[in-house]
N, C-alpha and C positions, 0 to 999 in steps of 0.2 A: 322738502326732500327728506326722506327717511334714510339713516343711517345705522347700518349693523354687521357686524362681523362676515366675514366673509369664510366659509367652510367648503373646501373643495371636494367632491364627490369624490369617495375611494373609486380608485377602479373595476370592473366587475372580476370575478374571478371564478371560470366557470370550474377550477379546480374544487371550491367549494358547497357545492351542489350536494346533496343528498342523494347523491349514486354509489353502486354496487360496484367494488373493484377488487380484481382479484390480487389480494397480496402476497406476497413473498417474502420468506425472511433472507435477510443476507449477513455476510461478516467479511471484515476486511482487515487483513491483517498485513504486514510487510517489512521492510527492513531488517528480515531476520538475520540475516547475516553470518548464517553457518558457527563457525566453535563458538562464534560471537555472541551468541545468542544463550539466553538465560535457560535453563531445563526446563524447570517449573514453570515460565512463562509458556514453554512448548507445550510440556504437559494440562496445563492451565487451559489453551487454545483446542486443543484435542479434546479436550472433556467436555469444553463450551460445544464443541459441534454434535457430540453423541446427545447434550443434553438437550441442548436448543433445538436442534435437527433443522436447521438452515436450509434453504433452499439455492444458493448460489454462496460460494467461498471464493474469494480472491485473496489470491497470494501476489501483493500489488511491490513483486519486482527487490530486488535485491537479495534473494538465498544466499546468495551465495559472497564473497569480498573480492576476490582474484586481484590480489594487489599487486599480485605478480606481473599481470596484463597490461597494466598502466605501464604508459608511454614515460611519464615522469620520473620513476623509481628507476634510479642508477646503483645503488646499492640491491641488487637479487638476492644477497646470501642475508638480510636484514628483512627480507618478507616474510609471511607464514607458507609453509609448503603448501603448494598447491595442491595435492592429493591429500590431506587432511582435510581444506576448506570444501574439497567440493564433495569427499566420501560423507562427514557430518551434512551437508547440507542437502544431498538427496535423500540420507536417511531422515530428516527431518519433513523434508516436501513427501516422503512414501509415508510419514507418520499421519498426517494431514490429509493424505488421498487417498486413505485405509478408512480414517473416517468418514472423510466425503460420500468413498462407497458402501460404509456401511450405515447410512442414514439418507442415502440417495439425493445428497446434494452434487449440484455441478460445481465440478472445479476448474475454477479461472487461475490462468498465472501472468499474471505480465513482465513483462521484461523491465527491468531498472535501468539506471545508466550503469551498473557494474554491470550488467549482462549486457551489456551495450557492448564492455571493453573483448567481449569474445567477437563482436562482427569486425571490431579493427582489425583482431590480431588472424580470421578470417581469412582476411583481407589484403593481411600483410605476406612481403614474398618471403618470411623466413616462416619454409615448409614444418618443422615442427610442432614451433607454436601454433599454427595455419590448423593442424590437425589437432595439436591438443584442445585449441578452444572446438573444433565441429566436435571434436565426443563429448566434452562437457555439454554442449545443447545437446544431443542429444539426447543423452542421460537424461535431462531434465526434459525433455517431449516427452521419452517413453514412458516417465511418472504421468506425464498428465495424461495420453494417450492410456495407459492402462485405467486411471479414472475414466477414464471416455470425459474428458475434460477440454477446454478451450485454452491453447498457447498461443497469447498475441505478442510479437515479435515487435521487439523494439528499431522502427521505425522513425524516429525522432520524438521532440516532444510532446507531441500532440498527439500520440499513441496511450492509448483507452479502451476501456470498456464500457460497452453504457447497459444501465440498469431500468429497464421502461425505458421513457423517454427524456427524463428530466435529471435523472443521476448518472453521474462521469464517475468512472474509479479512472484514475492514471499515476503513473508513478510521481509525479512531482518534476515543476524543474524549476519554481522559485526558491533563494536559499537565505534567507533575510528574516527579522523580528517579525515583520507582517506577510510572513508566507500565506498562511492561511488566507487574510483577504487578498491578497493580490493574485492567488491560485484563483481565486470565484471570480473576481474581475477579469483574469485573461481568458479562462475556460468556459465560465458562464454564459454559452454563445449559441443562438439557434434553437433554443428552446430547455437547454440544459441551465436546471435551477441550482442544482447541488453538486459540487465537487469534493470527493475525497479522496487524499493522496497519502505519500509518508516518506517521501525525499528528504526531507528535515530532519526527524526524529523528532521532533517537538511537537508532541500533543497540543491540538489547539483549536479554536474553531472561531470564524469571526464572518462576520456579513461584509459584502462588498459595498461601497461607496456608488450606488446604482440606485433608480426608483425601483426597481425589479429586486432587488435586495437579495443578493446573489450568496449562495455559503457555501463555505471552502472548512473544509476538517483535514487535520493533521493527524492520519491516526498513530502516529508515533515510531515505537521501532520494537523489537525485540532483543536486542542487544541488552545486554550486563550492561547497567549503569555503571557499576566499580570496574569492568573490567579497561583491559589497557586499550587508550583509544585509537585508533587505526593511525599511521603515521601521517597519513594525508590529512587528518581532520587537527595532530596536533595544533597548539595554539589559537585556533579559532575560540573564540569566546564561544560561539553559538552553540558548540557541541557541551557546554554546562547547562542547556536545558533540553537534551537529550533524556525521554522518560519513556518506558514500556507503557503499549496502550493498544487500541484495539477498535474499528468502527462497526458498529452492529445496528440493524432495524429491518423495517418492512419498506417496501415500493412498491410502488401500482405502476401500469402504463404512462399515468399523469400525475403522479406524486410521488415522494421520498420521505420517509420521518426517520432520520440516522440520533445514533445516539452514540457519545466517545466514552471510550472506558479507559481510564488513568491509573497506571498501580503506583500504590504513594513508593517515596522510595523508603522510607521505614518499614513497609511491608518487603523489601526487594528479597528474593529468593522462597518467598512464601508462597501459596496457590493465591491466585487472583481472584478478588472480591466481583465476579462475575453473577448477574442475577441468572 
């Protein structure tokens, strides 16, 4: 009897083939977070699209902070005003959807779970708040609607965008050191290979514990690293690796090649090292 290693056949991949697909470039950006958000990093973002000229931009959820909205905050006069966070943060979403139109990208926005706290308050019976949060969405349709853009309404967390067939943009809703793989592990479902989100702030990217080898990106946030951290995130460790970043590449119908862009924080307030 002849004795010899034993070698398992890869599996076929008909992703791999020598065919013709039509590519697109995309970029995903999120977490900006209105006053919160760094200039230069906006500006940074703006200029990548005039130069890259991207073919689909997601803005994957959180413009805005509305801390005011949160159920939890019992101190009101210890929030940031609310018509500061959402004036800065449409003019930021109309800076982004100026570009989009002028290089004839489609603009995507998804809704965060801060835009989440306008369907509560919605929803809630005190009539003012009820009508502050409906204008603040709308304000933010009628930026996308003037793009001729796509607004997907936060529906819980399984609320997304898909890119082809195989890449998931959604806002995130793991919040832990292994966000990243366990976002490709819960989401990498039905055919979708590639997930990227930015619920965390934490740039990151890691494969899922799968034969399918599933990957999850963090594209990070646009928030000031120096600046003062939101009251709700005090004390968490996690929010010390909060870093400005950004997920850019091409997709096909049956492929995805994303790539993360990190700005050190030695560089912070400077233009981003963007190819």
């Amino acid at each position: 009897m002849s004795h010899k290693p034993y070698l398992p056949k890869a599996p076929a991949n008909p992703a791999s083939a020598a065919v013709v697909r039509n590519w697109q470039r995309f970029l995903v950006v999120g977490c900006i977070h209105s006053t919160r958000a760094c200039p230069v990093a906006v500006q940074s973002i703006v200029e990548f699209i005039l130069r890259w000229k991207p073919h689909v931009v997601v803005v994957n959820g959180d413009l805005l902070d509305l801390e005011a909205f949160m159920g939890s905050v019992k101190d009101r006069d210890g929030v940031e005003p609310v018509a500061d966070d959402v004036d800065e943060g449409i003019r930021i979403l109309n800076l982004i959807a100026d570009a989009c139109l002028a290089v004839g990208a489609h603009l995507v926005f998804n809704e965060g779970n801060h835009e989440a706290r306008l369907w509560r308050a919605i929803s809630s019976n005190n009539e003012t708040a009820a009508f502050a949060a409906f204008r603040i969405q709308q304000d933010i349709k009628q930026v996308v609607r003037r793009a001729g853009g796509t607004y997907v309404e936060y529906r819980g967390i399984w609320t997304g965008y898909l890119l082809g067939e195989t890449l998931l943009i959604t806002h995130g809703s793991v919040f832990n050191v292994n966000a990243a793989r366990d976002m490709a592990q819960a989401y990498a479902r039905g055919g979708i290979c590639s997930v990227i989100f930015n619920h965390t702030h934490s740039p990151g990217w890691a494969i899922g514990n799968r034969d399918d080898a599933p990957m999850g990106i963090n594209a990070g946030t646009l928030q000031r690293r120096a600046s003062p951290l939101a009251s709700y995130a005090d004390g968490r460790l996690k929010t010390f690796s909060w870093m400005p970043g950004c997920a850019f590449g091409e997709f096909a119908d049956d492929v995805a090649v994303p790539s993360l862009y990190v700005h050190p924080l030695a560089l912070e307030g400077q233009p981003w090292r963007l190819p």
